[in-house]
C-alpha positions in Angstrom: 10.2 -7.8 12.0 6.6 -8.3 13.0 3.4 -10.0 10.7 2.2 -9.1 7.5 -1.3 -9.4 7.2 -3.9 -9.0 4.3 -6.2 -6.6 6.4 -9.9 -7.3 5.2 -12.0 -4.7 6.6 -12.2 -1.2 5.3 -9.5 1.4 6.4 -10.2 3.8 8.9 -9.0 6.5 11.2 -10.7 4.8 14.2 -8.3 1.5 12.9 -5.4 2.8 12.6 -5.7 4.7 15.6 -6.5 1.7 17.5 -3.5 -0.2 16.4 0.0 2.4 16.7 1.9 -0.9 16.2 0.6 -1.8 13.1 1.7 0.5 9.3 -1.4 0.3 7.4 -0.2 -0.1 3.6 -2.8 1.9 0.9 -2.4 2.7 -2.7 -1.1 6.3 -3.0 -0.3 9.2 -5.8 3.2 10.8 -6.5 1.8 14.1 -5.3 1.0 12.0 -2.2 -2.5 14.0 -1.7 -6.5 13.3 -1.5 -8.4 10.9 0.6 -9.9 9.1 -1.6 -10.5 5.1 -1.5 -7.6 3.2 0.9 -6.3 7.1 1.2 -8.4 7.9 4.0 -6.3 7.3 6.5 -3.6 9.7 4.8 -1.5 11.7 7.6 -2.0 9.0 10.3 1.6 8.3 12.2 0.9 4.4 10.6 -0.4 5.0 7.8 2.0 4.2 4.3 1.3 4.7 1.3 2.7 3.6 -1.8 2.7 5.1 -5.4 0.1 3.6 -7.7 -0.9 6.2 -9.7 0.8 9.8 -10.4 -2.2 12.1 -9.6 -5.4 12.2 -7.4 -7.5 12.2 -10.7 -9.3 10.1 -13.1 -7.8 11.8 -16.0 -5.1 9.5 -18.3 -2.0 11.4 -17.0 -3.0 10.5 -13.9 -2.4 6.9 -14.3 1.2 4.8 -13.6 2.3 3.4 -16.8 4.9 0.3 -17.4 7.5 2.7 -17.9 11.4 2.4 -16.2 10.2 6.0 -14.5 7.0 5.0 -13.2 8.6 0.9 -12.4 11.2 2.9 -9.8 8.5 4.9 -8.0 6.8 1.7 -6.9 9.8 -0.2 -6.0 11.1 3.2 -4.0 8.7 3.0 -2.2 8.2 -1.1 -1.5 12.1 -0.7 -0.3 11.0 2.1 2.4 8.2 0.1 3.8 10.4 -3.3 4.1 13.2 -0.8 5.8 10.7 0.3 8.1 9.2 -2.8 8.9 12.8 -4.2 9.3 13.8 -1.6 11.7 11.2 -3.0 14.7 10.6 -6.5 15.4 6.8 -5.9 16.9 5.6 -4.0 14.0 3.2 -5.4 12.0 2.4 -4.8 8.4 -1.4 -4.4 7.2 -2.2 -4.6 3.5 -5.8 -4.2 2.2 -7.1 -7.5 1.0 -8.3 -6.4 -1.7 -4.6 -5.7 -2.9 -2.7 -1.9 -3.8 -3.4 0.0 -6.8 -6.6 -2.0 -8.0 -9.2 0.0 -7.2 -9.2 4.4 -7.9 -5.4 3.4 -9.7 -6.5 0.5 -12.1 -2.8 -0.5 -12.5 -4.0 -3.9 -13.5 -5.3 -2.0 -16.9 -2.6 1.2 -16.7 0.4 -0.9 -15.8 -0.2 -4.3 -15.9 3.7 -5.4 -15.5 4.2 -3.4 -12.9 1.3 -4.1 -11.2 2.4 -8.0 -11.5 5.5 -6.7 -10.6 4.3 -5.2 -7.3 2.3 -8.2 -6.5 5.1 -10.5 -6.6 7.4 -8.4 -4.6 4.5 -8.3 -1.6 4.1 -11.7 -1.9 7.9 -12.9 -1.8 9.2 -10.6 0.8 6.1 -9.6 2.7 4.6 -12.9 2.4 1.1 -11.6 3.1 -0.8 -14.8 3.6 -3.5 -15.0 6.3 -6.5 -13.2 5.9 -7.6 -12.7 9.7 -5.9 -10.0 11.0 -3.8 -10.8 14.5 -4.5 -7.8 17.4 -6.1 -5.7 14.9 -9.6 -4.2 16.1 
């Protein structure tokens, strides 16, 4: 299990690219589609996202709720990432600085336990504390 960094430029293809060893963690819908906000590096080999909102849309049925349903979806997918980033000692784990599901998602207004929730989980098990980014150009 490698470093987990808080990653504090903006995502790009040319980043990820540039660093194979490194799973760039965005905010992403159920449907798992669009490239919108952190989601522009979707379909990039290192590129994971997680579920922070149900729908590429602004519309309210879009949006995660604190429901059990919509709880599970995140944690599925937070177990999957710490899996993968268990299963290879030099990978490192990038999450935006800015934090998953706060910007397009607003899960801090949609979902707010959850999105505490979420937070807590990064910061416990992740423990995504330094804010310069190691090998990442």
């Amino acid at each position: 299990m490698g470093d987990c960094i808080l990653f504090d430029q903006r995502y790009s293809i040319e980043i990820c690219r540039n660093n194979p060893n490194t799973i760039f963690v965005f905010g992403d819908n159920r449907a798992r589609k669009g490239t919108g906000g952190q989601a522009i590096i979707r379909g990039e080999p290192n590129a994971f996202g997680v579920i922070t909102k149900l729908l590429p849309a602004m519309h309210d049925q879009a949006f995660i709720r604190d429901t059990p349903e919509h709880r599970e979806l995140v944690i599925s997918d937070l177990r999957r990432l710490y899996a993968l980033w268990q299963s290879d000692p030099l990978l490192q784990i990038a999450f935006p600085i800015a934090g998953i599901g706060t910007g397009l998602a607003r899960m801090q207004e949609t979902a707010p336990h959850i999105f505490g929730e979420m937070n807590a989980i990064i910061s416990r098990h992740f423990l995504a504390r330094e804010r310069v980014p190691k090998n990442v150009n």
